[in-house]
C-alpha positions as YAML, in Angstrom:
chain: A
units: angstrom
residues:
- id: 1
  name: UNK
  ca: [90.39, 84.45, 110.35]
- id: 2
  name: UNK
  ca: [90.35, 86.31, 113.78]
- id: 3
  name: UNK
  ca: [92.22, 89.65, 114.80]
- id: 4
  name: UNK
  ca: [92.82, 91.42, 117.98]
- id: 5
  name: UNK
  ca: [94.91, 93.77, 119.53]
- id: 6
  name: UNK
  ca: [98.11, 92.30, 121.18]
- id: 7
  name: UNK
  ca: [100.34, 93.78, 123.17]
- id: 8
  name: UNK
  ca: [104.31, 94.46, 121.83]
- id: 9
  name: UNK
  ca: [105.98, 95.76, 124.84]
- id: 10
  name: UNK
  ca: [104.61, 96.38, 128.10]
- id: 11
  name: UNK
  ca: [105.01, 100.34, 128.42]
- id: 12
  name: UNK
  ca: [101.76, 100.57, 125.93]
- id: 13
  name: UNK
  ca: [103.39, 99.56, 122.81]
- id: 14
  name: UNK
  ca: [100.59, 97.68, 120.95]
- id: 15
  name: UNK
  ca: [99.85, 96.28, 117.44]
- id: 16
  name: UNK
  ca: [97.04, 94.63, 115.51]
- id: 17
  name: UNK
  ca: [97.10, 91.18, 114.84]
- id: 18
  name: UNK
  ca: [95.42, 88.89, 112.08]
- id: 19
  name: UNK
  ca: [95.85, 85.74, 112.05]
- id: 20
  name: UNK
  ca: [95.12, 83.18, 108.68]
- id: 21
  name: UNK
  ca: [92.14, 80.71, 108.46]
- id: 22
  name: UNK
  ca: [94.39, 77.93, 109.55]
- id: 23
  name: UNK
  ca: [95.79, 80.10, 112.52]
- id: 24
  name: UNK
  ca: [99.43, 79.78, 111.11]
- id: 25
  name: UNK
  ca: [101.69, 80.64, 108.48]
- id: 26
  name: UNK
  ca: [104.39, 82.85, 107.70]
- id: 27
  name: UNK
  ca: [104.75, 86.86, 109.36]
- id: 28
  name: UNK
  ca: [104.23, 90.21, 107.63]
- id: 29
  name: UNK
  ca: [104.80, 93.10, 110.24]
- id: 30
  name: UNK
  ca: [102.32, 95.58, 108.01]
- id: 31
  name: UNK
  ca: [103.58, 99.00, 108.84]
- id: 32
  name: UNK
  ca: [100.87, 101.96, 108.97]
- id: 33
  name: UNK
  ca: [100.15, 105.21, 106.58]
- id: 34
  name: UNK
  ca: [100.29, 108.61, 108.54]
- id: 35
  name: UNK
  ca: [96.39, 108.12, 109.39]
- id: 36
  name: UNK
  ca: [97.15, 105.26, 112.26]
- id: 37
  name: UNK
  ca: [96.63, 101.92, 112.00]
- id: 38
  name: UNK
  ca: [92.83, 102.61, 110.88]
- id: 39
  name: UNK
  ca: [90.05, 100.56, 109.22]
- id: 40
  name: UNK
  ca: [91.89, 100.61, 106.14]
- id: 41
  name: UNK
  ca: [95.14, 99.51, 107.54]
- id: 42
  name: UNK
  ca: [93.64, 96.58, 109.67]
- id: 43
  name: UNK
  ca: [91.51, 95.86, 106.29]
- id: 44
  name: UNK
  ca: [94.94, 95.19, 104.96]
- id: 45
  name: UNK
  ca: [96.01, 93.29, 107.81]
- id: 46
  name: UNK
  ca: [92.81, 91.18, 107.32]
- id: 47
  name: UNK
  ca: [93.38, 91.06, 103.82]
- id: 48
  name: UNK
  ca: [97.03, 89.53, 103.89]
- id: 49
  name: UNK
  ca: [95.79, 87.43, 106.98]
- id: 50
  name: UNK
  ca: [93.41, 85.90, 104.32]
- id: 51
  name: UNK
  ca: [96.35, 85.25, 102.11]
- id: 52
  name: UNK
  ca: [97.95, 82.81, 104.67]
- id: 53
  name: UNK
  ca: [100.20, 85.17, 106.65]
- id: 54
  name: UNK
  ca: [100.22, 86.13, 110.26]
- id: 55
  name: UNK
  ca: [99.97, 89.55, 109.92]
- id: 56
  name: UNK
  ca: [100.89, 92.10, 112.98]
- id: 57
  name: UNK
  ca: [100.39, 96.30, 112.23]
- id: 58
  name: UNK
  ca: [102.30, 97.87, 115.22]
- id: 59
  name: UNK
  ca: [101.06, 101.16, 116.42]
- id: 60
  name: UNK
  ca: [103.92, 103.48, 115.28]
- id: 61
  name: UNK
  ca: [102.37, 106.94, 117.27]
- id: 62
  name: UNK
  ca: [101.97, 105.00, 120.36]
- id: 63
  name: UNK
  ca: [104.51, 107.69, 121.99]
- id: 64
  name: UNK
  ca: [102.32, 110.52, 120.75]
- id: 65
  name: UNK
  ca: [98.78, 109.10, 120.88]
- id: 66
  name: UNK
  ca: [97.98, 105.47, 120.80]
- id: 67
  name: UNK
  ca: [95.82, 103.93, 118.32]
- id: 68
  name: UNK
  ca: [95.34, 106.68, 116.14]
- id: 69
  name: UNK
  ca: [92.54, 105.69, 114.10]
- id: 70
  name: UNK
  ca: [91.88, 108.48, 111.68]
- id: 71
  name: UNK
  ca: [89.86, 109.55, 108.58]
- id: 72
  name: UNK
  ca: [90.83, 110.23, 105.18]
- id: 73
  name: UNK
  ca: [88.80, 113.75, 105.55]
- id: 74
  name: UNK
  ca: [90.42, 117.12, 106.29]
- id: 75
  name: UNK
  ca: [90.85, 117.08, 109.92]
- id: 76
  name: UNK
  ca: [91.90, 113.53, 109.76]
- id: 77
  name: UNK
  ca: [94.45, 114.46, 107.05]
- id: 78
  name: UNK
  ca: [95.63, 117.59, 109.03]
- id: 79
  name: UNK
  ca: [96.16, 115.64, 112.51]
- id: 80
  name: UNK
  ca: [98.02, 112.89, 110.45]
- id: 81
  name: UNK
  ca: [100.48, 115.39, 108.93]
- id: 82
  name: UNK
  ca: [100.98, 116.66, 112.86]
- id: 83
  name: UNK
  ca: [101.78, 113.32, 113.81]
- id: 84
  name: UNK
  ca: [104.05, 112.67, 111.13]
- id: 85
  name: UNK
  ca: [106.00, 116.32, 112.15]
- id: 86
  name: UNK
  ca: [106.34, 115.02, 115.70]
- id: 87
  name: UNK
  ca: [107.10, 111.31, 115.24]
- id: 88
  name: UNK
  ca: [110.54, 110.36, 115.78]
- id: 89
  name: UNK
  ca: [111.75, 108.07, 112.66]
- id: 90
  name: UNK
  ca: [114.67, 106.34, 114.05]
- id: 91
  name: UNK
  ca: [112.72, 105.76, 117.00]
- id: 92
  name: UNK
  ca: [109.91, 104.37, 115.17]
- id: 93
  name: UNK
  ca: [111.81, 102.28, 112.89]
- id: 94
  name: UNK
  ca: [113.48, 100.28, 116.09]
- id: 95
  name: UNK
  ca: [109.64, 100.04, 117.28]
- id: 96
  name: UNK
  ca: [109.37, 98.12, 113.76]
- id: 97
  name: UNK
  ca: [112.13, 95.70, 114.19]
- id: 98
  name: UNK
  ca: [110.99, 95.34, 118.02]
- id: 99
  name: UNK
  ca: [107.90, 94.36, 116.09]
- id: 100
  name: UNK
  ca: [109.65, 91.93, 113.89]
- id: 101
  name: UNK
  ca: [110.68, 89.73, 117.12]
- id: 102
  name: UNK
  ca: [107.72, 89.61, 118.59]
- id: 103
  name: UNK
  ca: [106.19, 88.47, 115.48]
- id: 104
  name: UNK
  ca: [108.97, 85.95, 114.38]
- id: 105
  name: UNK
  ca: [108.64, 84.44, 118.74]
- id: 106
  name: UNK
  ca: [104.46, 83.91, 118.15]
- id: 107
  name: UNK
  ca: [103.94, 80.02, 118.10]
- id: 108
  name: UNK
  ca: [101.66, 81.00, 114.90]
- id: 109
  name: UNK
  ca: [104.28, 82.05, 112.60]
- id: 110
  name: UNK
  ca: [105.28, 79.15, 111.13]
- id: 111
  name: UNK
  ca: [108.01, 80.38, 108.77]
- id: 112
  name: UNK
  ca: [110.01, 83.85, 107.96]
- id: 113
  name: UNK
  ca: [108.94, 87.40, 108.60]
- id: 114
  name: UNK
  ca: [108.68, 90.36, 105.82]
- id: 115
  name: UNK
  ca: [108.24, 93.72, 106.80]
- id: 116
  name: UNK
  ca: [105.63, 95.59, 104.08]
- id: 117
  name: UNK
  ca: [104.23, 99.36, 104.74]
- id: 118
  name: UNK
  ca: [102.77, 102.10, 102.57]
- id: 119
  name: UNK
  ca: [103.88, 105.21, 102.43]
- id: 120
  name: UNK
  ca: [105.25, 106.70, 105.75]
- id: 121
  name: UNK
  ca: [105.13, 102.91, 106.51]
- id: 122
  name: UNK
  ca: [107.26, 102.39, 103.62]
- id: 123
  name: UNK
  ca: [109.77, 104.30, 104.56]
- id: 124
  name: UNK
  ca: [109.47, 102.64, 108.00]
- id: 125
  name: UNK
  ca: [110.11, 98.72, 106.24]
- id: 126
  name: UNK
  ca: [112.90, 100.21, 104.46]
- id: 127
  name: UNK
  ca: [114.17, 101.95, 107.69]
- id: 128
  name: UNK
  ca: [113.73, 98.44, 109.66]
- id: 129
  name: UNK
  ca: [115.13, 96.40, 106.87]
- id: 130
  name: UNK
  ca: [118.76, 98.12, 107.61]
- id: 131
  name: UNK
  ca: [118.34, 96.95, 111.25]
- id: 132
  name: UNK
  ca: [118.29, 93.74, 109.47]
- id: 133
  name: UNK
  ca: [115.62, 91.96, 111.35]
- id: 134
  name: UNK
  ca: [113.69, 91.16, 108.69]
- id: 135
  name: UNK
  ca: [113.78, 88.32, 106.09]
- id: 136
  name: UNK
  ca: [112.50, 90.37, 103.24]
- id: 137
  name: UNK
  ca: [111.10, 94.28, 102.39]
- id: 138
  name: UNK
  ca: [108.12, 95.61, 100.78]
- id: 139
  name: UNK
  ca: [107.79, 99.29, 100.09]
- id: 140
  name: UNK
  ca: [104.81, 100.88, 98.83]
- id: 141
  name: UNK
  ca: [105.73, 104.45, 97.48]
- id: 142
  name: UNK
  ca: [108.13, 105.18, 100.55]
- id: 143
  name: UNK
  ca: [107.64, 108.58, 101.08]
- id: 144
  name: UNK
  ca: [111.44, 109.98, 102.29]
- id: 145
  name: UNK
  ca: [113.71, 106.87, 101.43]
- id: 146
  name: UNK
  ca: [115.40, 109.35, 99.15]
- id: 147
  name: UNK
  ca: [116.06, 111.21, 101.95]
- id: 148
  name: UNK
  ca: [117.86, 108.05, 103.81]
- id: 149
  name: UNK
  ca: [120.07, 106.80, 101.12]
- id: 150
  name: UNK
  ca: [122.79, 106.58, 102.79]
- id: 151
  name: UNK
  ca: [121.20, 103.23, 104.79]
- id: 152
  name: UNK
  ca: [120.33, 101.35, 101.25]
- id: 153
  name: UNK
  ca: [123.84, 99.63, 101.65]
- id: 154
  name: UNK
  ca: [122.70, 97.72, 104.55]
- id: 155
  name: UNK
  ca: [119.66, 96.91, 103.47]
- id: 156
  name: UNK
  ca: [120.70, 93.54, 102.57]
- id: 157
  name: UNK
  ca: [117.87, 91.17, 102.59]
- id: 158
  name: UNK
  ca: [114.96, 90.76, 99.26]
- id: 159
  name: UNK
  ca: [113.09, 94.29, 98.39]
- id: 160
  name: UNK
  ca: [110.38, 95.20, 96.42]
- id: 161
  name: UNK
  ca: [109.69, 98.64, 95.97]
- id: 162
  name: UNK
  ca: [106.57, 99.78, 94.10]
- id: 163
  name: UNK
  ca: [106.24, 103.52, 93.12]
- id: 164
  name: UNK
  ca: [103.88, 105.13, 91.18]
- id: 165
  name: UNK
  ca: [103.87, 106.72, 87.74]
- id: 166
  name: UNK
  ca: [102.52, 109.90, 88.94]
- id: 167
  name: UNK
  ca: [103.66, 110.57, 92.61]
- id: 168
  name: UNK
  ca: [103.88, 114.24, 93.43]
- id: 169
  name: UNK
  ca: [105.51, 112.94, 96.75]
- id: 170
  name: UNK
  ca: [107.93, 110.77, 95.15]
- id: 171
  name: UNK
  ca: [109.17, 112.48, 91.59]
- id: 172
  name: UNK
  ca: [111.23, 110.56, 89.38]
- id: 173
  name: UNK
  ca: [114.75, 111.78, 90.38]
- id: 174
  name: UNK
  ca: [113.97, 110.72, 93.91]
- id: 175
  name: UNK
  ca: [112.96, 106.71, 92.31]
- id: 176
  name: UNK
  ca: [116.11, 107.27, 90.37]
- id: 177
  name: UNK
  ca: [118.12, 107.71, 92.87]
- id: 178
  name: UNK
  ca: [116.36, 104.95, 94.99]
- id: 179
  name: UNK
  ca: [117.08, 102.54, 91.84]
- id: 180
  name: UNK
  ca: [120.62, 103.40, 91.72]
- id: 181
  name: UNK
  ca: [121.33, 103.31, 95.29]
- id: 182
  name: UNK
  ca: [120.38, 99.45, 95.19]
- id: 183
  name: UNK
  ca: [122.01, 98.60, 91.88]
- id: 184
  name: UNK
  ca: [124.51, 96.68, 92.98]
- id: 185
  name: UNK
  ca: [121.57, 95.00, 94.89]
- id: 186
  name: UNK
  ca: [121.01, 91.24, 93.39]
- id: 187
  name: UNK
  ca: [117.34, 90.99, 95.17]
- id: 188
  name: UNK
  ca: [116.19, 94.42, 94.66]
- id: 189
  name: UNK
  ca: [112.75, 94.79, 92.80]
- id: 190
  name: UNK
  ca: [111.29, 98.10, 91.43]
- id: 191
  name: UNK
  ca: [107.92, 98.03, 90.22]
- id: 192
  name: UNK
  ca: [106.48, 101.06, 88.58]
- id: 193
  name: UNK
  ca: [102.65, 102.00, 87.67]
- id: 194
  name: UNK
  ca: [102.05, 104.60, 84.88]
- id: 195
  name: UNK
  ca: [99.03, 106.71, 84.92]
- id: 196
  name: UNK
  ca: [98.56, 106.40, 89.09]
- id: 197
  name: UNK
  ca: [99.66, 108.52, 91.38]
- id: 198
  name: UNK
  ca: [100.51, 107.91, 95.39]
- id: 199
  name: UNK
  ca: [98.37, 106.33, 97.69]
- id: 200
  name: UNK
  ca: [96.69, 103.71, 94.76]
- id: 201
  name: UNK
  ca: [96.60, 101.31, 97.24]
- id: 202
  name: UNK
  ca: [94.14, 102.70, 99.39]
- id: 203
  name: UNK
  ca: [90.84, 102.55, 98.55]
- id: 204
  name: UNK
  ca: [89.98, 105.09, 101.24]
- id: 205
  name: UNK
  ca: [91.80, 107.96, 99.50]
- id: 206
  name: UNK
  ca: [90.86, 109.94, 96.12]
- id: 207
  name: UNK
  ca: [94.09, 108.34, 94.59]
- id: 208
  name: UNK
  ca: [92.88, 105.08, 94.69]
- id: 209
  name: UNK
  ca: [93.38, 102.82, 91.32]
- id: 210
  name: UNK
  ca: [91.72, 99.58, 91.69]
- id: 211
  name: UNK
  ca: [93.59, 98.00, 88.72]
- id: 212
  name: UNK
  ca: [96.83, 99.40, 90.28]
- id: 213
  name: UNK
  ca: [96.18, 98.26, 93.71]
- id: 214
  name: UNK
  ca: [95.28, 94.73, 92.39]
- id: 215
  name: UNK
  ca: [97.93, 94.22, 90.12]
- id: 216
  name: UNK
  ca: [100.35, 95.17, 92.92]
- id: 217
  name: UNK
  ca: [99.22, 92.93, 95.49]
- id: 218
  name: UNK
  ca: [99.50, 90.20, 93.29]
- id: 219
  name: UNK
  ca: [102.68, 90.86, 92.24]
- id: 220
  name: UNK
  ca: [103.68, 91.14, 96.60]
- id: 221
  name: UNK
  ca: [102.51, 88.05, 97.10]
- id: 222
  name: UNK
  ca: [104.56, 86.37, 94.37]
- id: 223
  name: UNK
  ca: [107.79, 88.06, 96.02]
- id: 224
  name: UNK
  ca: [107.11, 87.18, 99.14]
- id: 225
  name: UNK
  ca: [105.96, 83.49, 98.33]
- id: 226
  name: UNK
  ca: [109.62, 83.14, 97.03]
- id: 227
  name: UNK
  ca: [111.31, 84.73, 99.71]
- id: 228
  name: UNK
  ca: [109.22, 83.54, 103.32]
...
């Protein structure tokens, strides 16, 4: 496995790319928490790259500050929640599908492309998926996809959507709503975890449930062996 940064456009638009053991395979555009795309994110990159996928995190605050790299301590946590204030979401959602091409043109992707973030990244792979560039969706907790409804009907390719029992951020009227929204939806997946509340995945954060966390990447990497 080897990674580097790559750039994505040439106005400073960059992203960090892993590439599998075999230096091919399908693409996963992994799609950053508020904190940047920091050692946990490119951990995850690494992680997915080990998997068999070429995996490429784009750098979603370039406009704002590029390569935020950031801790899960209190001023990391208090200049992520600035950037996410500031951070255009429309605008960073077409930096996602920009993403998605260059990933899908790289001689090393061999096959499809998923989008798959976490959080504020989740929202973003939703966001992306109804630019339909994509070939399949992977939300972690989405924090504000109830808030962007109104784009679920276009959102037309395979989704998996994990939320968590116990989500302060995400309560269950908002995964309600989420759930019927893509009812009519034959490749829509909703995966909920009792007793664990947002942010399991990370193992950087207070919230993290290693059970959880493991369960769910297993279960991604079924979905997205059936759909890349």
């Amino acid at each position: 496995m080897t990674a580097h940064w790559i750039d994505i456009a040439a106005d400073g638009f960059s992203g960090y790319l892993s590439l599998p053991p075999t230096g091919r395979g399908p693409g996963i555009v992994l799609i950053q928490e508020i904190w940047g795309v920091n050692e946990h994110i490119r951990a995850v990159a690494d992680q997915y790259a080990q998997d068999g996928y070429v995996v490429l995190a784009p750098d979603l605050f370039w406009r704002l500050e590029r390569r935020v790299d950031l801790a899960y301590d209190e001023a990391g946590s208090a200049r992520a929640r600035q950037l996410l204030q500031t951070v255009d979401g429309a605008q960073a959602a077409a930096d996602v599908a920009a993403a998605v091409d260059v990933l899908r043109a790289r001689p090393e992707v061999s096959g499809r492309v998923a989008t798959l973030g976490y959080c504020f990244g989740g929202q973003m792979a939703f966001r992306a998926a109804a630019l339909a560039q994509a070939d399949a969706a992977v939300c972690y907790y989405g924090g504000g996809i109830a808030a962007n409804l109104s784009l679920a009907p276009r959102v037309t390719m395979p989704i998996l959507l994990h939320h968590a029992g116990l989500d302060s951020l995400i309560p269950p009227d908002a995964v309600a709503a989420i759930k019927a929204a893509f009812a009519d939806h034959g490749d829509a997946v909703f995966l909920d975890y009792p007793g664990v509340g947002h942010g399991f995945n990370c193992w950087g954060r207070p919230s993290y449930a290693q059970k959880a966390a493991a369960l769910a990447h297993g279960l991604t990497l079924e979905f997205l062996s059936q759909h890349l």
